[in-house]
C-alpha positions, -999 to 999 in steps of 0.1 A, spaced: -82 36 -192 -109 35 -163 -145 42 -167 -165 68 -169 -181 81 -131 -202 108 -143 -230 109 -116 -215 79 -100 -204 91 -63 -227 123 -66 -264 122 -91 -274 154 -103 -305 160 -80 -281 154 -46 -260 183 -63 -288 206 -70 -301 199 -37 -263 208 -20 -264 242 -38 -295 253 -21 -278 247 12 -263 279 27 -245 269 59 -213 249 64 -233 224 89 -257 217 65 -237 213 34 -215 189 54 -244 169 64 -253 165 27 -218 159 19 -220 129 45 -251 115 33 -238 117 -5 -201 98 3 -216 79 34 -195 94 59 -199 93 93 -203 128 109 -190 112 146 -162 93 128 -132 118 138 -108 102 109 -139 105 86 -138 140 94 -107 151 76 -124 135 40 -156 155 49 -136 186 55 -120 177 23 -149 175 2 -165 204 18 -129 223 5 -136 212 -33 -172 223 -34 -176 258 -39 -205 281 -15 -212 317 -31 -215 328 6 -181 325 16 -165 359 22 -128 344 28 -105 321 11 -119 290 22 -147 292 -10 -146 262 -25 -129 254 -56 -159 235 -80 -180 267 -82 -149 293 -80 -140 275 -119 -176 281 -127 -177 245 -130 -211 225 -140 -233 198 -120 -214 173 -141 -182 189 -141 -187 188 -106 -199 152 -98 -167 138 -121 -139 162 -99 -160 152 -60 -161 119 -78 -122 114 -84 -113 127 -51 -137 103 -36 -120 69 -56 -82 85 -50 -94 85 -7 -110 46 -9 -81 37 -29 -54 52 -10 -68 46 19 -82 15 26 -73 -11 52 -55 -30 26 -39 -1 8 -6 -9 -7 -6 23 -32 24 51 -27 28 88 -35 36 77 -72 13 46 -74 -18 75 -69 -6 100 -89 -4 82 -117 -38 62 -112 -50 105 -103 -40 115 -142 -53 84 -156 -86 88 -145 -85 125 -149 -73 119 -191 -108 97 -190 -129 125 -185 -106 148 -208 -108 130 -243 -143 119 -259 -140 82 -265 -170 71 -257 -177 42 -244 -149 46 -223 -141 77 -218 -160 114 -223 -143 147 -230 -160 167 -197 -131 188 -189 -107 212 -215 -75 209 -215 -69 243 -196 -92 228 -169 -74 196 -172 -39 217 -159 -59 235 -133 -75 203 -116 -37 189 -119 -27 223 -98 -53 220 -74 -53 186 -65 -14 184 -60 -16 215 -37 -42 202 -17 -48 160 -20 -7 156 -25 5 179 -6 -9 164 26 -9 126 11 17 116 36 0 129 66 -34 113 53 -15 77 51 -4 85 87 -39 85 99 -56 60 80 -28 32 77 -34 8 109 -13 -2 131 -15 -35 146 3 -48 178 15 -82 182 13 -97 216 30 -131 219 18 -153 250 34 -183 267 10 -203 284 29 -234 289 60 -239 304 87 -252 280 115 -272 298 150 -279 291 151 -312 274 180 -335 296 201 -351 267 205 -389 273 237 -405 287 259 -417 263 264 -450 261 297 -466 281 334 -470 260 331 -508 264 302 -508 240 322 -488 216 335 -499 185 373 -499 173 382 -483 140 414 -503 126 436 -493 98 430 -524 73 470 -533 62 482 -530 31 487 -558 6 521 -566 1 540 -549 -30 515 -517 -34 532 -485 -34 525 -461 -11 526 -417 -14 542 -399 14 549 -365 8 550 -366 -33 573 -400 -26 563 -431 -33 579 -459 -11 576 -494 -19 554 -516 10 582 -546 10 612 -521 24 587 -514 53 589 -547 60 612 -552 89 633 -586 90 617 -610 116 641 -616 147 663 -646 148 
């Protein structure tokens, strides 16, 4: 199992500070601060806009209300889901990345089972098993269900450009040499009386003989 990240990416005072914000600007500024985004950073935008999605405002009047305080959830309860979203986005994401659909689900329910069952040191039971199914619910209808088009915008691409700055010339093959220098391959001859195999018949070397001319 993973460790424990209770009050790893988000302490307990930067969460109680967050819930006295009351406007989306400056809940996504503390949002920033806590995950070190970068408010200017358009592809940085879409994991703000993420977190600010999970974090729940009493304010909101439509059905945009975020889901951490909608479950009634607690600063710690809190700080482990914001905290999980936050390791699946580095994970997936990274420059490096080579994790799939599959790869991140099933690191996703790993580290969610650490948080559900109290082995301490290793793991601690923060979540019931009913809220256990619901995070499963909410996080596949929201993280997995646009996993493919988050990949699309933070895999990079990279261009190869290949350029030929010398000029490679057509190598002249050398003459051969003339047919006067060549060599002649003979057939060595045949010791008298050794059979020979022509077509599966074997012919004796004296009847090739021929009889010299008178």
């Amino acid at each position: 199992m993973t460790e424990a990240i209770v009050w790893k990416h988000a302490s307990e005072r930067e969460l109680a500070q967050l819930a006295t914000r009351h406007s989306v600007d400056d809940c996504k500024s503390a949002l920033a601060e806590i995950f070190e985004l970068d408010l200017a950073d358009e592809k940085q935008s879409f994991l703000l806009d993420f977190h600010l999605h999970n974090y729940s405002y009493p304010f909101f009047l439509h059905c945009a209300m975020d889901y951490c305080l909608q479950r009634h959830f607690q600063l710690n309860q809190t700080s482990v889901l914001l905290g999980i979203c936050q390791t699946l986005m580095k994970r997936d994401f990274a420059r490096d990345s080579t994790t799939n659909l599959k790869s991140s689900f099933d690191f996703f329910q790993a580290i969610l089972l650490t948080h559900s069952v109290n082995r301490s040191p290793k793991s601690v039971g923060i979540f019931s098993r009913e809220e256990v199914a619901a995070i499963v619910d909410y996080v596949t209808n929201s993280y997995y269900r646009h996993f493919q088009l988050y990949k699309c915008i933070y895999t990079p691409y990279y261009h190869v450009h290949f350029v030929q700055r010398e000029i490679n010339d057509v190598q002249t093959p050398k003459t051969p040499r003339p047919l006067s220098q060549g060599f002649l391959h003979t057939v060595k001859p045949m010791p008298p009386g050794e059979s020979l195999k022509a077509h599966g018949t074997e012919i004796s070397a004296e009847i090739l003989e021929l009889p010299a001319d008178e």
